[in-house]
C-alpha positions in Angstrom: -14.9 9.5 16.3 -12.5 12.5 17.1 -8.9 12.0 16.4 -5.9 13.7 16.8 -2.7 13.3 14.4 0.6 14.1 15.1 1.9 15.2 12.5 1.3 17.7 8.9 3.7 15.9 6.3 2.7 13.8 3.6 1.6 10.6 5.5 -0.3 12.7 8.5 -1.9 15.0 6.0 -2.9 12.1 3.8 -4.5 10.1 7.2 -6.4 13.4 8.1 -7.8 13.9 4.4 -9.4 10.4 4.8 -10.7 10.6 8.5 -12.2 13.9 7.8 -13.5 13.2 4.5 -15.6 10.5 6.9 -17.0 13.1 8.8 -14.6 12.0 11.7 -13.6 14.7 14.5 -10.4 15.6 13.6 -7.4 17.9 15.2 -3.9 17.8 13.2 -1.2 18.9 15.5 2.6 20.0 13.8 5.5 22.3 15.3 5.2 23.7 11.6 3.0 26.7 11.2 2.8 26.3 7.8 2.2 22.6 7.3 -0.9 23.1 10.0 -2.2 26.0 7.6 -2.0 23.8 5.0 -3.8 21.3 6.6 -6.9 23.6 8.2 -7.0 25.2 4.6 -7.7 22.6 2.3 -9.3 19.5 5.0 -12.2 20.1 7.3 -9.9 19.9 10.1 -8.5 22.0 13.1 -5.0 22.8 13.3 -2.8 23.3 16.7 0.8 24.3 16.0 3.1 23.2 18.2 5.3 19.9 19.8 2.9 17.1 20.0 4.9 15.9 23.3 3.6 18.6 25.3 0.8 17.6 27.6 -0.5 21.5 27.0 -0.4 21.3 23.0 -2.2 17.9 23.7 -5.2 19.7 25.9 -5.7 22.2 23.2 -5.9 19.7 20.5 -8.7 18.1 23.0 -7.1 14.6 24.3 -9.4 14.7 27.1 -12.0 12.9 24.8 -10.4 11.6 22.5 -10.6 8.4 21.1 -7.4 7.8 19.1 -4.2 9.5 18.4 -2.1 8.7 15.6 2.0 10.0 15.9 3.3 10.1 12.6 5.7 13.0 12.9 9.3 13.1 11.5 10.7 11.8 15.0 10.4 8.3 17.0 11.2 9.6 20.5 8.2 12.4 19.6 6.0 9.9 18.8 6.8 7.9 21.8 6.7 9.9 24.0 3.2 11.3 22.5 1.9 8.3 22.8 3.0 7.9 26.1 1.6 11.2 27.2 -1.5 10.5 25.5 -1.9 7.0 27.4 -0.3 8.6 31.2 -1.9 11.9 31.1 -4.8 11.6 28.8 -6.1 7.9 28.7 -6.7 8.2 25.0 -7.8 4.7 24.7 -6.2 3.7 21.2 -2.4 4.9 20.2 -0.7 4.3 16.7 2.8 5.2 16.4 5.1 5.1 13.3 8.6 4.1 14.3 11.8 4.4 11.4 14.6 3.4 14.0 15.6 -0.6 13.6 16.9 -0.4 17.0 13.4 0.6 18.3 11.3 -2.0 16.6 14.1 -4.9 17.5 13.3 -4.2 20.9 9.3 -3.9 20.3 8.6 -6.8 18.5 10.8 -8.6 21.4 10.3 -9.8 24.6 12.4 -6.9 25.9 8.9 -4.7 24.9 6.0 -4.6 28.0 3.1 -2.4 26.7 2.5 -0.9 30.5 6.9 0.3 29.6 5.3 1.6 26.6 1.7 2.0 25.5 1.7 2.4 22.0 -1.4 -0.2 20.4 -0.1 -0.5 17.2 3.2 0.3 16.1 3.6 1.1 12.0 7.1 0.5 10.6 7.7 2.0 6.9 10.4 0.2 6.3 9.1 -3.4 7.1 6.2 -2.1 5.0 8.2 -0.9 2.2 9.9 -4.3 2.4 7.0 -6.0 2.3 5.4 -3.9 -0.7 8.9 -4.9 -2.7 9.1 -8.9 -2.1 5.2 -8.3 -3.0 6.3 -6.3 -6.5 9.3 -9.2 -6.6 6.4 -12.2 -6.8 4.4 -10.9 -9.3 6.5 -9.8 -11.7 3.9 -9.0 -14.4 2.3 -6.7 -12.1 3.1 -3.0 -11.4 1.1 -3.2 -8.5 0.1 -5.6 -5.8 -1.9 -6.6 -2.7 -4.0 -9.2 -1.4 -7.1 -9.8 0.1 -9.3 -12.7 1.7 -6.4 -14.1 3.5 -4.2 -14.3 0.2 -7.4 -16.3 -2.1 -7.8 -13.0 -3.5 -5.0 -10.4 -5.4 -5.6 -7.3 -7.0 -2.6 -6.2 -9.6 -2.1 -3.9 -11.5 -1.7 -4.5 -15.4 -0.4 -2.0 -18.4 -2.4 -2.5 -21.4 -0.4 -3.2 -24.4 -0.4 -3.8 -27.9 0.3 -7.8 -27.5 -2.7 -8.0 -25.0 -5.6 -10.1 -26.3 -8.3 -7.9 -24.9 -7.8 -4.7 -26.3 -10.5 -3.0 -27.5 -12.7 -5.4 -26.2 -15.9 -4.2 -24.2 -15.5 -5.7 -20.0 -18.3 -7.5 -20.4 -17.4 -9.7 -22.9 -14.7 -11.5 -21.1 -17.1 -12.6 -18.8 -18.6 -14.3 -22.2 -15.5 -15.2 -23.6 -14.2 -16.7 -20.4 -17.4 -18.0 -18.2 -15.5 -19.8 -15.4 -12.9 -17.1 -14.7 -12.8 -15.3 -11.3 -11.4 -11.9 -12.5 -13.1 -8.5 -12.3 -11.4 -5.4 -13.7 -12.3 -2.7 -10.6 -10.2 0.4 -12.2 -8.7 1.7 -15.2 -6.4 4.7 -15.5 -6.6 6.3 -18.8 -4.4 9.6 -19.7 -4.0 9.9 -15.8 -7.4 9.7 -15.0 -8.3 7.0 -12.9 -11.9 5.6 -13.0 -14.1 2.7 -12.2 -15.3 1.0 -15.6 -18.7 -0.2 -16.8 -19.3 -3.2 -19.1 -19.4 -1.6 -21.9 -15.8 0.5 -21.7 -13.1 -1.2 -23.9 -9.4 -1.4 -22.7 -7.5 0.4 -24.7 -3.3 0.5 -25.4 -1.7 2.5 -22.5 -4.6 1.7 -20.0 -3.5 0.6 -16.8 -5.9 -1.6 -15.1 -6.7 -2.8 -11.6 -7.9 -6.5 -11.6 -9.1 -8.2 -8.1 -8.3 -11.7 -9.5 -8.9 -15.2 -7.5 -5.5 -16.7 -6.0 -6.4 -20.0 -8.6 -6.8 -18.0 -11.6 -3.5 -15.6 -11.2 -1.5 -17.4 -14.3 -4.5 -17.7 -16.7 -5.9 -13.7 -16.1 -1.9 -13.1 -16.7 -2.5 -15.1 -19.7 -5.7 -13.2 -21.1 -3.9 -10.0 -20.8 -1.0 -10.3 -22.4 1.2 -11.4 -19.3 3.6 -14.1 -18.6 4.3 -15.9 -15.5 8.4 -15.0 -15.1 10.3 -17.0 -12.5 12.5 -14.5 -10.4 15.7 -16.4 -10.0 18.3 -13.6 -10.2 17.9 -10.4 -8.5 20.2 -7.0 -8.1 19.3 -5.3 -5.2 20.3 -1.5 -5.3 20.3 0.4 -1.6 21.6 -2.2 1.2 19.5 -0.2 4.0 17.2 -1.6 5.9 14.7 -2.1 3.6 17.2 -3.8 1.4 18.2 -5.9 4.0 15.1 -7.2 4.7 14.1 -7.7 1.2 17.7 -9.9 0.6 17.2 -11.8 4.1 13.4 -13.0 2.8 15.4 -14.3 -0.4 17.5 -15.9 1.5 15.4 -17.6 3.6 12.8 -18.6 0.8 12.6 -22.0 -1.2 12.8 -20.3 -4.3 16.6 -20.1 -4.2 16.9 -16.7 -5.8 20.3 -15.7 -6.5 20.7 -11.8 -5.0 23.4 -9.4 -5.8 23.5 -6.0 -3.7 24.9 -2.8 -4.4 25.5 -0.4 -1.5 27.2 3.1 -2.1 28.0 3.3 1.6 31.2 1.5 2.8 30.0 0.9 6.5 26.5 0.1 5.5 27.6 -2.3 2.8 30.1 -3.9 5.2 26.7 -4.3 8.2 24.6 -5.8 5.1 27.5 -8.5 4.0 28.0 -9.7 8.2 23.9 -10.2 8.3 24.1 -12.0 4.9 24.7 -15.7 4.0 24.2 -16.1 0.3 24.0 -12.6 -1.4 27.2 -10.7 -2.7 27.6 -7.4 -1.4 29.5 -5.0 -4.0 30.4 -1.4 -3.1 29.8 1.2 -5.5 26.8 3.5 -7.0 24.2 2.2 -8.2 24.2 4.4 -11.2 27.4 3.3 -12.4 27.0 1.0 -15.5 30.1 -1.2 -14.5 29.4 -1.8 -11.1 25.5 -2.5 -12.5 27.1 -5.2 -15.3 29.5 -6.6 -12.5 26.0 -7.0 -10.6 24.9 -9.1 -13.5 22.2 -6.3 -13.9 21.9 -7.4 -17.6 20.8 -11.2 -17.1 18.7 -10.2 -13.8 14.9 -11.4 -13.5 14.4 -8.0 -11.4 16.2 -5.0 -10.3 15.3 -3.1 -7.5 16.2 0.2 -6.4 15.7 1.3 -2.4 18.2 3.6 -1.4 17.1 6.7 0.2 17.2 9.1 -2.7 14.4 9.0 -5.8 16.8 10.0 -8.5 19.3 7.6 -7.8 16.7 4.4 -7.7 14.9 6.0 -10.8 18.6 6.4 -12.7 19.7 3.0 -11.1 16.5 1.4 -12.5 16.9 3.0 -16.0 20.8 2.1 -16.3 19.4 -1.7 -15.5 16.8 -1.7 -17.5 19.2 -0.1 -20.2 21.6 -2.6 -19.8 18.8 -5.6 -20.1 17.4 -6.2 -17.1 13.7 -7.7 -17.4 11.6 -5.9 -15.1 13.0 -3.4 -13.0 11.3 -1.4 -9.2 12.0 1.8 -8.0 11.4 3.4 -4.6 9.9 6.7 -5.0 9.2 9.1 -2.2 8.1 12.1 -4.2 4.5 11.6 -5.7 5.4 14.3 -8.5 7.5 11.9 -10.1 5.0 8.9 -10.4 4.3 10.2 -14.0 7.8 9.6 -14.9 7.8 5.7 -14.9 6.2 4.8 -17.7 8.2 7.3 -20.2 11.1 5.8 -18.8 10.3 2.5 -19.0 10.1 2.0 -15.2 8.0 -1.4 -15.0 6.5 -1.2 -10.8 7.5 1.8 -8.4 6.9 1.2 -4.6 5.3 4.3 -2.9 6.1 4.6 1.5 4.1 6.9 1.9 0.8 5.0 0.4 1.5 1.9 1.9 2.7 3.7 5.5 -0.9 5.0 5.1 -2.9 2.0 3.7 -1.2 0.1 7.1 -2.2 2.8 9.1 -5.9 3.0 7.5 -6.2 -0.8 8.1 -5.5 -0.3 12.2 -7.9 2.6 12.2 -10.8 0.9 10.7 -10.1 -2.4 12.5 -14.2 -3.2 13.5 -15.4 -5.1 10.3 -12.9 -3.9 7.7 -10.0 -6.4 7.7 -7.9 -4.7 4.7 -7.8 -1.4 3.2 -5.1 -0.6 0.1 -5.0 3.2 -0.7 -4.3 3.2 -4.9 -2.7 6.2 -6.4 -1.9 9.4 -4.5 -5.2 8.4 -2.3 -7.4 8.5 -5.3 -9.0 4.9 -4.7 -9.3 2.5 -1.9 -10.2 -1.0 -1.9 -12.2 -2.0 1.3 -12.0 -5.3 2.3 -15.1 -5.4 5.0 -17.4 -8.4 6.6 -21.1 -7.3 5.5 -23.3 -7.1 8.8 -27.2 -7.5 9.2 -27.2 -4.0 9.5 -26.2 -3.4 6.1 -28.3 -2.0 3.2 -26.6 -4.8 1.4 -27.4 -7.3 3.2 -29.9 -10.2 1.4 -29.6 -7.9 -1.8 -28.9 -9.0 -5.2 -25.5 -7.5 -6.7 -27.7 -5.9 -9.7 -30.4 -4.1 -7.2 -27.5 -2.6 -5.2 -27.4 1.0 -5.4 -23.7 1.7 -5.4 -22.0 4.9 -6.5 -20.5 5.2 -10.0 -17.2 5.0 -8.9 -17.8 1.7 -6.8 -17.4 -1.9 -8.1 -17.6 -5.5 -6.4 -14.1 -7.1 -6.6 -14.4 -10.3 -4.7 -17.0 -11.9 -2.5 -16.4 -14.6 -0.2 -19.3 -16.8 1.7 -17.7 -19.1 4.2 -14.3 -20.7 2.6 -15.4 -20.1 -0.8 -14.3 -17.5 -2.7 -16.9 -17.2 -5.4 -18.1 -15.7 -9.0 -19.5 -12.3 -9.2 -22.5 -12.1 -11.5 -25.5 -9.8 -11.4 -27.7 -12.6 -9.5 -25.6 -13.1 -7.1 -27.0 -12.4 -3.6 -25.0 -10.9 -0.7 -25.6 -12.2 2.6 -25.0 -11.1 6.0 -21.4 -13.2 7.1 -20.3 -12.8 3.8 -16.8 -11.2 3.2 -16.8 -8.5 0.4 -13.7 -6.5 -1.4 -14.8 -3.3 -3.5 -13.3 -0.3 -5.6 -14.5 3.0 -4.4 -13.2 6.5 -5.8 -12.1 8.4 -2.5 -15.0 10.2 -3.0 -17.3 7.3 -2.3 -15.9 5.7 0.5 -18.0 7.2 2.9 -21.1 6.0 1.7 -19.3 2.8 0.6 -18.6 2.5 4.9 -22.6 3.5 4.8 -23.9 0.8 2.9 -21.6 -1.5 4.6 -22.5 -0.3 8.6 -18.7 -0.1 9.2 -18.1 3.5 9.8 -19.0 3.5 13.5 -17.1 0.2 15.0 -13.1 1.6 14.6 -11.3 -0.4 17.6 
């Protein structure tokens, strides 16, 4: 498939390291030299430096023939009008566009938008992702990471080992032993800041963090087995009254749950926009980082803080004051991947990352054939693959012990009609059957092999 992205940053750069890592045709177009050196340097990619608007840039990066172009760049209208370009000029056949502006996506997702007015196929919105990520982070409390699979029966979640957890020390395989009915699988560990895919026989030990694919039914008793309790989220402080806090209080409010949601919003016009949308939830103006204006907040009796204003130091400071202060479990938005290491030392329970789920949304739309999910882990060190396995596939008819997988590839979840089922080494895979598996970055290409999924995209 040959692609072009628009685009050298963190999100574009990211998208190109995976297409090309799949032996994809791909061209990364930026107005930034350097970020396009970057790019041709370190990916097998080519690089054309200049605006991605330009019908002649978009010749040179080879739209003639190609078959998708992604517009991630810093700018809407670039990416709009890219896309549009690309459909008018071009008729590159599939258009993805990632769109910040609120005002943009209100009119989009209405009945305002015409796709011939504006020919963008699928439209990626960080923000409603980022919300998204957060109210997931909200629900599963216990959990510094989230997401899930098989239309919800399935949920991977991420769990720190620690000292209280039953299961330390314990080889993998014996929970399967000790609990026999139990639809859990642990797919990754990362130990020291390594992140792996376990056998049986590895132990879990204190200051693990572990990636379980767990069946919807059996969320409260894995929590349970390591260490974890259920926590009702019934009041919430919500730092950064943007969009993405906005949307995160306005899903509160509309929920059954009746959380209770405080907000804290440094900017006076912004707080004032956030308390006219708002029903329930008090609006308080102030900084974040200020401990008073946190206690006034109620930041010490809170379920859950969150932080999501646009700066990392002030949600990481925010979330630290709260946590300080008492505050059970606490979320910060973090753009810069450089300070992911920081959490845990200061004692930062779940941290929501754009740009990974910007490009996990994006990686879902681009392998839309027989993959219906992909979650990017880390800074793109893992992906689960959620994929329907064809007749095609290697796989196919094939005990889960005689299948050759790589090392750093592990079965998750498998489900065969409506049932999600248990994962044991007898257990055949059939053709119809919808699988979810671990791979290493370095294994998802022949993970997409063994599964015949590489060459159906859109």
């Amino acid at each position: 498939m040959k692609v072009i992205i628009c685009g050298a940053g963190q999100v574009g750069w990211q998208i190109a390291r995976h297409l090309s890592g799949e032996r994809n045709d791909v061209t990364v177009v930026d107005n930034n030299p350097e970020l396009v050196r970057r790019a041709t340097d370190t990916l097998d990619v080519q690089g054309i430096a200049g605006f991605a608007s330009y019908p002649d840039v978009l010749e040179k990066a080879g739209a003639r023939d190609a078959d998708m172009l992604i517009a991630a760049t810093y700018s809407d209208e670039v990416n709009m009008v890219t896309c549009q370009v690309a459909h008018s000029v071009f008729e590159v056949p599939r258009k993805i566009a990632r769109l910040r502006s609120q005002s943009y996506l209100t009119a989009i997702y209405s009945d305002l938008y015409r796709r011939d007015h504006l020919p963008i196929d699928v439209v990626i919105s960080p923000e409603r992702e980022v919300a998204e990520a957060a109210l997931q982070r909200l629900a599963a409390p216990a959990a510094f990471d989230t997401e899930t699979f098989l239309d919800g029966g399935a949920q991977l979640m991420g769990l720190s080992i620690e000292e209280d957890c039953p299961v330390v020390n314990t080889p993998i395989r014996q929970l399967s032993d000790l609990f026999s009915t139990l639809r859990s699988v642990v797919v990754g560990v990362r130990r020291e800041g390594t992140l792996f895919a376990p056998e049986t026989s590895d132990q879990l030990f204190v200051g693990d963090s572990c990636y379980v694919m767990v069946h919807q039914d059996d969320i409260p008793r894995t929590l349970e087995i390591f260490g974890k309790r259920l926590r009702k989220q019934e009041r919430v402080v919500i730092v950064g009254g943007g969009n993405v806090g906005l949307a995160v209080a306005k899903h509160l409010e509309a929920g059954t749950s009746r959380v209770r949601a405080k907000m804290i919003e440094r900017k006076r016009k912004c707080a004032e926009h956030a308390a006219e949308e708002l029903e329930r939830t008090i609006v308080l103006h102030g900084d974040g980082m200020d401990g008073a204006l946190l206690a006034e907040a109620g930041a010490d009796r809170a379920d859950a803080t969150l932080c999501v204003t646009d700066d990392d130091k002030v949600n990481m400071l925010s979330a630290v004051r709260a946590k300080a202060a008492g505050c059970k479990m606490v979320i910060a938005l973090i753009n810069d991947p450089t300070l992911v290491p920081l959490m845990e030392p200061l004692g930062i329970d779940a941290y929501i990352n754009p740009r990974q789920t910007t490009v996990s949304s994006i990686l879902r739309h681009i392998r839309h054939g027989r993959v219906k999910s992909v979650y990017s882990i880390g800074d793109a060190e893992a992906e689960v693959i959620e994929a329907e396995v064809l007749s095609t596939s290697p796989i196919a008819g094939t005990k889960v012990r005689d299948i050759d997988f790589p090392e750093g590839v592990l079965i998750g979840a498998v489900r065969k009609g409506d049932k999600i089922v248990r994962i044991t080494g007898g257990l055949q895979i059939d053709e119809g059957d919808h699988i979810v598996l671990f791979a290493l970055s370095q294994d998802v290409a022949e993970v997409e092999r063994l599964l015949q999924v590489s060459i159906d995209f859109f």
